[in-house]
DRENTORNU-533976 format. One record per residue (C-alpha): x negated, y negated, z. Coordinates in steps of 0.2 Angstrom, whole numbers, padded with zeros to 4 digits, always signed. Example, Ala and Ser with C-alpha at 12.3 -4.5 7.8 and 13.67 -1.06 7.14 Angstrom:
% residues 2
-0062+0022+0039-0068+0005+0036
This chain:
% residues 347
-0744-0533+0424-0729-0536+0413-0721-0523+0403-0712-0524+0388-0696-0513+0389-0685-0519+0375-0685-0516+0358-0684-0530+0346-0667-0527+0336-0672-0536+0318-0659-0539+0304-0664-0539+0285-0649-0553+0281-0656-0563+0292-0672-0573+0280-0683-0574+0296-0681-0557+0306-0684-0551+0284-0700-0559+0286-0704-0549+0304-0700-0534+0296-0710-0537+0280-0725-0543+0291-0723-0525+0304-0722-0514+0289-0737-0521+0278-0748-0522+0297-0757-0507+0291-0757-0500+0308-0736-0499+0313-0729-0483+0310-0714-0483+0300-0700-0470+0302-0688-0472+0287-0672-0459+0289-0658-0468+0284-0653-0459+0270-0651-0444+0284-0641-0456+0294-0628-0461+0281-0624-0443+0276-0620-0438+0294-0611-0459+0293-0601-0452+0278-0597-0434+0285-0591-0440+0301-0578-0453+0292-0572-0439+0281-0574-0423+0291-0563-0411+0282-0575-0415+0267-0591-0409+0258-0604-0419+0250-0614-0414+0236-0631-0424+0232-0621-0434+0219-0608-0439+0227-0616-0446+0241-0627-0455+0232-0611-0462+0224-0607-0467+0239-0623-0473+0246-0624-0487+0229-0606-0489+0232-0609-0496+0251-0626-0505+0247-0615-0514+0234-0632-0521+0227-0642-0522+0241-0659-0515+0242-0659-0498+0254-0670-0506+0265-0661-0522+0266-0645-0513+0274-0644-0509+0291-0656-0514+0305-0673-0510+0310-0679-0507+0328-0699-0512+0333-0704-0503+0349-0721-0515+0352-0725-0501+0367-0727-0487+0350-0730-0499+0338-0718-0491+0329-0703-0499+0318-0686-0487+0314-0675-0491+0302-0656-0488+0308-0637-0489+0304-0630-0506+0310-0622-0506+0327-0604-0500+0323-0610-0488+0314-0626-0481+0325-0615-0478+0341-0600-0471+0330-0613-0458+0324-0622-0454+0339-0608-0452+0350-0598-0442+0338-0601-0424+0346-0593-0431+0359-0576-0430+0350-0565-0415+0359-0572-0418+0375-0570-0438+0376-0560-0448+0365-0564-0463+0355-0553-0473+0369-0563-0466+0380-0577-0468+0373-0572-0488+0370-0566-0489+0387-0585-0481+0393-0595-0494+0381-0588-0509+0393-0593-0502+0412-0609-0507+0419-0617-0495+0430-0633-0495+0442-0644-0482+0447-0655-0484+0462-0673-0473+0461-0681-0466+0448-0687-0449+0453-0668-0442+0453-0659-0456+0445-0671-0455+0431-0662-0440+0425-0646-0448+0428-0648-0464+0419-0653-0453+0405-0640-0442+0403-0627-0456+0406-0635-0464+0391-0634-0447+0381-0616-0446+0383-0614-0466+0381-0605-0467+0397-0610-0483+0398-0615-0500+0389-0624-0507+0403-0636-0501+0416-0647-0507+0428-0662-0497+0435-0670-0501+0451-0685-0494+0457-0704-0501+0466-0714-0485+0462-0726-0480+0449-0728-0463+0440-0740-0450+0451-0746-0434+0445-0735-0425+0457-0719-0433+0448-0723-0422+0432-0712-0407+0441-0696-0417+0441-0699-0434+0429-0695-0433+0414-0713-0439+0406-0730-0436+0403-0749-0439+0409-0749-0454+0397-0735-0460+0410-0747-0460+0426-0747-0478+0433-0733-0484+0423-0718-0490+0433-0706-0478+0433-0692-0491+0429-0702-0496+0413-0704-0476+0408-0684-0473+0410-0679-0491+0403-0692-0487+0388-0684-0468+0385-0665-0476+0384-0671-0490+0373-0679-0475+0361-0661-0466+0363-0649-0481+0360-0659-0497+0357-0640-0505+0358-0636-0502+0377-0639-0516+0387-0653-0513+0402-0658-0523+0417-0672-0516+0427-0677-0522+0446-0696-0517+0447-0695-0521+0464-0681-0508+0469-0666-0512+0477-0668-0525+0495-0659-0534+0505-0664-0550+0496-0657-0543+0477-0645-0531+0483-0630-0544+0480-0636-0547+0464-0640-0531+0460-0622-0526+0462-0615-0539+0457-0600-0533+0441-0606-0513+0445-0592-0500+0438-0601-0487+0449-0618-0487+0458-0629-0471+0459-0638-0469+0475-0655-0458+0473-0666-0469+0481-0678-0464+0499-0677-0475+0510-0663-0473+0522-0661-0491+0526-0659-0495+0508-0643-0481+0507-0633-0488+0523-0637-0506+0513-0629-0498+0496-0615-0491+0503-0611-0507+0513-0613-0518+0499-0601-0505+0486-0587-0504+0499-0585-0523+0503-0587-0525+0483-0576-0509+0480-0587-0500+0468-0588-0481+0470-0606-0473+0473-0609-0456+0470-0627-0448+0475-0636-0432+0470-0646-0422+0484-0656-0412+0473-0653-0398+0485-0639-0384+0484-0631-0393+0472-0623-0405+0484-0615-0421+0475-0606-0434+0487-0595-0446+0479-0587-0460+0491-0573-0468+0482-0573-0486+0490-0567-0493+0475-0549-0482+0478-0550-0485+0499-0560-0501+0506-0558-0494+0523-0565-0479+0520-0581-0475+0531-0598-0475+0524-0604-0457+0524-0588-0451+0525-0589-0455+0541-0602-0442+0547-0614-0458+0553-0612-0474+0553-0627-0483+0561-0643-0486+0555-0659-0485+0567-0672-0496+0565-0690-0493+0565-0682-0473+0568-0694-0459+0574-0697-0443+0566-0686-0435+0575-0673-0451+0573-0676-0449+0552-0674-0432+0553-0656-0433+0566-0649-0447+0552-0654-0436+0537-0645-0420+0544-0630-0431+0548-0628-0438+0531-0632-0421+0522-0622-0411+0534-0631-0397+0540-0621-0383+0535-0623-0390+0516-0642-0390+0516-0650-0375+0509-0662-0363+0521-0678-0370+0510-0676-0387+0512-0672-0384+0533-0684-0375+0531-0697-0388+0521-0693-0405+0534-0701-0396+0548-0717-0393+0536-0718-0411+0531-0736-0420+0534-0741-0402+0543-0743-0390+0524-0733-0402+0513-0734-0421+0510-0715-0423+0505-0699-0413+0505-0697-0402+0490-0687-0406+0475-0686-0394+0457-0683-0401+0439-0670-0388+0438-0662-0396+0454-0664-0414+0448-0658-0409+0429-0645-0397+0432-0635-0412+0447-0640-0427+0435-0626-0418+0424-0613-0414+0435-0617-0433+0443-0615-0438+0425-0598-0430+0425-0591-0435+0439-0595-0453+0435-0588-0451+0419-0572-0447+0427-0571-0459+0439-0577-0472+0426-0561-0465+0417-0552-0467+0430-0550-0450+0439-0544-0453+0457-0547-0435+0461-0563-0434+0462-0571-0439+0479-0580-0429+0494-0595-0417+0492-0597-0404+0481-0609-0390+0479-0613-0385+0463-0629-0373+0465-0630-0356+0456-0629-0350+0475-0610-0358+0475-0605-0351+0458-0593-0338+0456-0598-0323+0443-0585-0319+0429
């Protein structure tokens, strides 16, 4: 089944997107969403922040930048066919100039220039979900590819952002759709097939930074192979005790994968094999009791190892802010961190 993921991006000035829009908003059964008159005030404020405007003035201003234009023939409008829904928005420029404006104080407008151009990739969806997401919220990107082969299970509700109108969806379409409703603008490729050794030269192909939240262990030798003879760093969130591990291959080519704590992959590995690499690449002394405690429970009292939406929420933002930095070009950052509430300090 084919899914439709992208919004279509349609502009009044041109005759024949005028006529789409016309057509959508006279359907009788598209839902219309009309707010850009909230939009340019928060447009207006922003590009004179020291000022106040009073319902006059702006609409001074609003007639002064339609310049004779009709209100609904200014700016865009975005049909998400997947809603049946059509929104009418600032233009381009001026969208992204509002929507990452809170971000002023903590990243600059070069920075925020600079982050528009990377292209980032983010292997599966149950943690990288989160990630891909929070990246888009802070625009840290203008690119981003997606890569995942599963669909939506009830069980994914305790982690995924979704709901049960999700269930069967792919989970690449659900995150792909939710950044298209955040920033229709940011460019997204999805592989609904997840990351393999057939794609995976592809999939890397241009990558700024790589995320690494996918299952298969197989897969995450392959990824970390691929970004060190390509020189792209990779960061990955465990989703346990907080542990974030960022390996900077795009600052050392030589450097080991893992960080050197394994380095060969098993094929067709045991139990006891999966379990030996696993320990290896977590480090044992950085996993938490409960989830030591969880893998020697798996297929006896649970089905999988355990994994919380605080966990996946709280490390898709501090993996978002490291990939920030590196993005920026922090060469600092690099090892494994543990950011659980366990491992902060009290003040």
């Amino acid at each position: 089944m084919k899914y439709i993921y992208k919004p279509l991006i349609l502009n009044p000035s041109n005759s024949k997107e005028k006529e789409v829009i016309g057509q959508l908003k006279s359907d009788g059964t598209c839902q219309i969403i009309d707010t850009i008159n909230s939009q340019l005030r928060e447009l207006f404020e922003i590009e004179s922040p020291s000022e106040s405007f009073s319902d006059e003035e702006f609409l001074e201003k609003k007639v002064d930048l339609l310049d004779g234009r009709k209100e609904e023939d200014y700016g865009l409008w975005i049909y998400y066919e997947w809603l049946n829904i059509i929104v009418h928005v600032l233009n381009e420029a001026d969208f992204i100039a509002v929507r990452s404006n809170r971000n002023r104080g903590k990243v600059s407008k070069e920075e925020q220039l600079a982050l528009s151009s990377k292209m980032v990739g983010v292997v599966g969806m149950s943690v990288g979900s989160s990630i891909a997401r929070t990246m888009i919220l802070e625009r840290s990107c203008g690119h981003i590819r997606l890569a995942d082969f599963d669909d939506l299970e009830l069980s994914n509700l305790n982690r995924i952002q979704a709901s049960v109108l999700d269930i069967g969806i792919p989970k690449v379409i659900i995150c792909a759709r939710q950044i298209a409703e955040i920033d229709p603008f940011i460019n997204v490729e999805i592989y609904s097939e997840g990351v393999t050794e057939s794609n995976i030269d592809a999939f890397m192909d241009s990558l700024d930074l790589v995320f690494d939240e996918c299952d298969s262990i197989g897969i995450k030798f392959s990824l970390r192979n691929h970004a060190k003879k390509f020189q792209i760093p990779l960061i990955m969130d465990t989703s346990d005790n907080g542990m974030i591990d960022v390996e900077r291959f795009d600052l050392d080519a030589k450097l080991p994968i893992f960080h050197g704590s394994i380095d060969k992959y098993i094929e067709n590995p045991t139990g006891m094999e999966k379990m030996q690499m696993i320990y290896a690449i977590l480090g044992e002394y950085n996993m938490s009791n409960e989830i030591k405690a969880a893998f020697s429970e798996i297929n006896k009292t649970i089905k999988s190892w355990p994994q919380l939406g605080s966990s996946v929420t709280s490390g898709a933002g501090h993996a978002t802010a490291m990939g920030r930095k590196v993005l920026l070009g922090d060469k600092e950052i690099g090892g494994k961190y543990l950011t659980s509430l366990e491992n902060v300090a009290k003040v």
